[in-house]
C-alpha positions as CSV (number, residue, x, y, z in Angstrom):
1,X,12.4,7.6,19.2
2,X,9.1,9.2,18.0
3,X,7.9,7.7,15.0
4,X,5.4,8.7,12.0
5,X,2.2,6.4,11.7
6,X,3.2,3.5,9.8
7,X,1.9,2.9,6.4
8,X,2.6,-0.5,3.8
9,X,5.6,2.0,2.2
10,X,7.2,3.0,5.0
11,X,7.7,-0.1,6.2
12,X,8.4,-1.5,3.4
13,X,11.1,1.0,2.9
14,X,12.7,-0.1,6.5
15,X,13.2,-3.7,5.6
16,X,14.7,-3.0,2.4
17,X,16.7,0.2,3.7
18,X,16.2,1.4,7.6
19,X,18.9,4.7,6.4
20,X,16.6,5.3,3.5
21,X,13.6,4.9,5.6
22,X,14.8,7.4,8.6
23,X,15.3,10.2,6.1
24,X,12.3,9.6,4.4
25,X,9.9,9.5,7.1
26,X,11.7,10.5,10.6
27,X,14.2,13.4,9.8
28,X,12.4,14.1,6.3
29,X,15.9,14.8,5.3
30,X,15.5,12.9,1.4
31,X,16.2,14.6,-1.5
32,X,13.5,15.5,-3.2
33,X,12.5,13.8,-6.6
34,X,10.2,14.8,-9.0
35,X,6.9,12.9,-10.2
36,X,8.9,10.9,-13.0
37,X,6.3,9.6,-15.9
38,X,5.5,6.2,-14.4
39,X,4.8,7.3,-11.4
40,X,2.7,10.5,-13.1
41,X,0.7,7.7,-15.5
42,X,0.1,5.8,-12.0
43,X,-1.5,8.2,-10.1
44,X,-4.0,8.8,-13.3
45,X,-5.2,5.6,-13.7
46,X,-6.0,5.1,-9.9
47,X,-7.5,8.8,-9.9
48,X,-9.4,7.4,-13.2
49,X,-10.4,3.9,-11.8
50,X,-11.9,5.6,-8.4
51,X,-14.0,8.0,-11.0
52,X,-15.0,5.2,-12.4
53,X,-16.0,2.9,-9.3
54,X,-17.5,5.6,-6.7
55,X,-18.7,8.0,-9.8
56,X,-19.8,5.7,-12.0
57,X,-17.5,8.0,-14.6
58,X,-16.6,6.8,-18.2
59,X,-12.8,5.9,-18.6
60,X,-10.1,8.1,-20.8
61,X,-10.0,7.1,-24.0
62,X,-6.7,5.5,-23.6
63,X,-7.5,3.5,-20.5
64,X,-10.9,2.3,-22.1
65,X,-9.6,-0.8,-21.9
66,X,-9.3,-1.7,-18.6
67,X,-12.9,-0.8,-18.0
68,X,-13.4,-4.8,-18.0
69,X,-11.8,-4.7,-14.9
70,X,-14.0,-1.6,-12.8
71,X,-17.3,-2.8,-14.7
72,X,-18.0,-5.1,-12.3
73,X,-17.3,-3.1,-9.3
74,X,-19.5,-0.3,-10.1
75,X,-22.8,0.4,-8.1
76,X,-21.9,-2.1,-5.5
77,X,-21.6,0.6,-3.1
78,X,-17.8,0.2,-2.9
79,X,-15.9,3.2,-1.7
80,X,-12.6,3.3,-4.2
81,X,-9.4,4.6,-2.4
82,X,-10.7,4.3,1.0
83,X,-8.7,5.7,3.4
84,X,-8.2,4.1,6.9
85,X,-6.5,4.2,9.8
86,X,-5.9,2.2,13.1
87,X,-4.6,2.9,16.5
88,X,-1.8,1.1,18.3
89,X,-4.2,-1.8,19.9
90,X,-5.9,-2.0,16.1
91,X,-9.1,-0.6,16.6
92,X,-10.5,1.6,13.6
93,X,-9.8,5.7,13.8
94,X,-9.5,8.3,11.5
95,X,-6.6,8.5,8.7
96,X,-5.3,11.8,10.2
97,X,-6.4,11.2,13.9
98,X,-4.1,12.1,16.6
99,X,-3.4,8.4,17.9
100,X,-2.9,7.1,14.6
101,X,-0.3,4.3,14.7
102,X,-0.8,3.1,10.8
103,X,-2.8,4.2,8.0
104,X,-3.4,3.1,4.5
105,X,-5.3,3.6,1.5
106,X,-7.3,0.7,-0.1
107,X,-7.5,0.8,-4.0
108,X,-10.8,-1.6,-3.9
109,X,-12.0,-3.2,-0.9
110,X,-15.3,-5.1,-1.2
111,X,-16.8,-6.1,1.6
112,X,-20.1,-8.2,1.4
113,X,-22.7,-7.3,2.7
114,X,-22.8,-10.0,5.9
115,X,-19.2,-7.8,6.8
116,X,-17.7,-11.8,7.3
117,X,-16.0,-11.5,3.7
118,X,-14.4,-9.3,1.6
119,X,-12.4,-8.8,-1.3
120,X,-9.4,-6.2,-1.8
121,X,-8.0,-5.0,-5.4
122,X,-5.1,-3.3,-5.7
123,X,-4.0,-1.9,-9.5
124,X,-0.6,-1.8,-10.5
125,X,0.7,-0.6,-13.4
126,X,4.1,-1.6,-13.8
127,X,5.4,-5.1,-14.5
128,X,4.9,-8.1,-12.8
129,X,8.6,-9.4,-12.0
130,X,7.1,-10.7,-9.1
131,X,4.1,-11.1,-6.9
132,X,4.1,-10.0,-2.9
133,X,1.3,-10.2,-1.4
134,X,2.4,-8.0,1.7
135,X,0.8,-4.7,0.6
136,X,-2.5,-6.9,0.4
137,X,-2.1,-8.5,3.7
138,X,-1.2,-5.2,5.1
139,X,-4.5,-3.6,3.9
140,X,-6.2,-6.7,5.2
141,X,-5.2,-5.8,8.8
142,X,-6.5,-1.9,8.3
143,X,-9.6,-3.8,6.8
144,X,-10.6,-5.7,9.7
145,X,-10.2,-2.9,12.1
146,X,-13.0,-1.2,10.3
147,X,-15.2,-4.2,9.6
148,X,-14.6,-6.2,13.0
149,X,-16.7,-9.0,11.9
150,X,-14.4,-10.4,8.9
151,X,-13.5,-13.5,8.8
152,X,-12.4,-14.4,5.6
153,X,-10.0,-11.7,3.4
154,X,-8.8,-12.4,0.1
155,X,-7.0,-10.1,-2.4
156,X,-5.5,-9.6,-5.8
157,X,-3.5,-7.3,-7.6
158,X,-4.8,-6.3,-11.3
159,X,-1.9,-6.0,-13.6
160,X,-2.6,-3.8,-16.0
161,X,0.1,-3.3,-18.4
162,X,-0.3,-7.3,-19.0
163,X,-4.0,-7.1,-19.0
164,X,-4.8,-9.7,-16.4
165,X,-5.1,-10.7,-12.7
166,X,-2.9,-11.6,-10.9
167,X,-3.2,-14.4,-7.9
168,X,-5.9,-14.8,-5.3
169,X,-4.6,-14.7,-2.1
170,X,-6.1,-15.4,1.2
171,X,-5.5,-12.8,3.8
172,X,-7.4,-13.9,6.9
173,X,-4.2,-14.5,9.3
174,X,-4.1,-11.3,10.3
175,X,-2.6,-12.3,13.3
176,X,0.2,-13.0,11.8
177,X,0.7,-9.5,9.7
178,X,-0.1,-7.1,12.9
179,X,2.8,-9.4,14.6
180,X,5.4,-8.3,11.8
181,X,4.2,-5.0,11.5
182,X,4.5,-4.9,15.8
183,X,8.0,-6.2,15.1
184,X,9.2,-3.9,12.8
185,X,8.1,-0.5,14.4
186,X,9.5,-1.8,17.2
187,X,12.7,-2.5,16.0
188,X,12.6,0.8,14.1
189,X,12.1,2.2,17.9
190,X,14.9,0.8,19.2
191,X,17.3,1.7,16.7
192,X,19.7,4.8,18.0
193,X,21.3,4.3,14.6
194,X,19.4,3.3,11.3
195,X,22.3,1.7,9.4
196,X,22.2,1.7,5.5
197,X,21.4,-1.8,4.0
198,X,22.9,-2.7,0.5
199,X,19.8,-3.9,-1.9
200,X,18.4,-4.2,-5.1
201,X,17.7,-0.6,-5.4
202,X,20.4,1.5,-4.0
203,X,20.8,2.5,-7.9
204,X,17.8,4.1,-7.5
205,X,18.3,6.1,-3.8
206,X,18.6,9.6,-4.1
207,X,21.2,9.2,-0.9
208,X,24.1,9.3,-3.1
209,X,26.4,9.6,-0.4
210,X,25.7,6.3,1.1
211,X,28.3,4.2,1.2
212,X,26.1,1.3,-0.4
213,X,24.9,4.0,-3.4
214,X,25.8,3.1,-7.3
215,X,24.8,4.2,-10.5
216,X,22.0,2.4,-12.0
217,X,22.7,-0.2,-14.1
């Protein structure tokens, strides 16, 4: 089976769900949803926070304060919302090449200028139930690939609705993360069949006729 270049969300999507993930991304046969408000006020403060970091552009009023948090970041020559791309033996290419086998975009990475060490942010603007640092290590391994000379990768997500950072992580095994993403496309591959997988958020599936689907609660 043919599939799409991976990204962080997609595969995400097959470990939770591999049925939710197949009509998302393979047959494109998902219901479509509209922009709901958080996802609206998301995209606005990561279109406001690249402004801000690449343009050196003030802040909307009501996100003034967060600006503690791009401040910093500003004329470092950091390229917000970098888009990147890899091919299937991890070298860098372009995010819409034709041999693209994963892409991604970075919210901040910061790379110093010896390219050995770098930095990624990643804002979220939901709540923090929880912290994974996947979507960081992830970005790590698209990271490297343009930057060959990395060594040491750390990242944090910036929680903004609580006004704080989150953990520091260390991303440098990314060994490790091109393994599991190697894994999963290849059992995504393999599968003639992408079964539906009860979870957390079949409440929220727009594949009602699953046989996992409920109602939110």
């Amino acid at each position: 089976m043919k599939l799409p270049p991976w990204s962080f969300t997609m595969l995400s999507v097959y470990d939770r769900c591999p049925a939710q993930a197949y009509a998302k991304y393979v047959t494109r046969t998902y219901p479509y949803e509209a922009e709901n408000p958080a996802m609206a006020w998301g995209n606005a403060v990561h279109s406001a926070m690249e402004y801000r970091i690449n343009k050196n552009q003030r802040l909307p009023d009501d996100m003034q304060h967060w600006d503690k948090f791009a401040t910093n970041l500003c004329n470092k020559g950091i390229e917000a919302e970098m888009k990147l791309g890899v091919r299937n033996d991890y070298s860098a290419c372009g995010f819409f090449d034709k041999d693209v086998y994963g892409r991604g975009k970075i919210d901040v990475p910061f790379v110093h200028e010896s390219d050995e060490v770098a930095v990624i942010f990643d804002w979220k603007t939901g709540k923090s139930n929880y912290e994974d640092p996947l979507e960081l290590k992830v970005n790590a391994v698209l990271l490297q690939a343009k930057y060959p000379n990395l060594k040491n990768i750390y990242g944090a997500y910036a929680w903004l609705k609580e006004d704080r950072w989150g953990e520091l992580y260390d991303l440098s095994d990314t060994d490790s993360t091109r393994e599991w993403i190697d894994e999963t496309m290849a059992k995504a591959e393999r599968s003639n069949f992408w079964t539906p997988k009860r979870n957390a958020l079949c409440g929220w599936c727009a594949l009602d006729a699953c046989p996992n689907w409920k109602p939110k609660q």
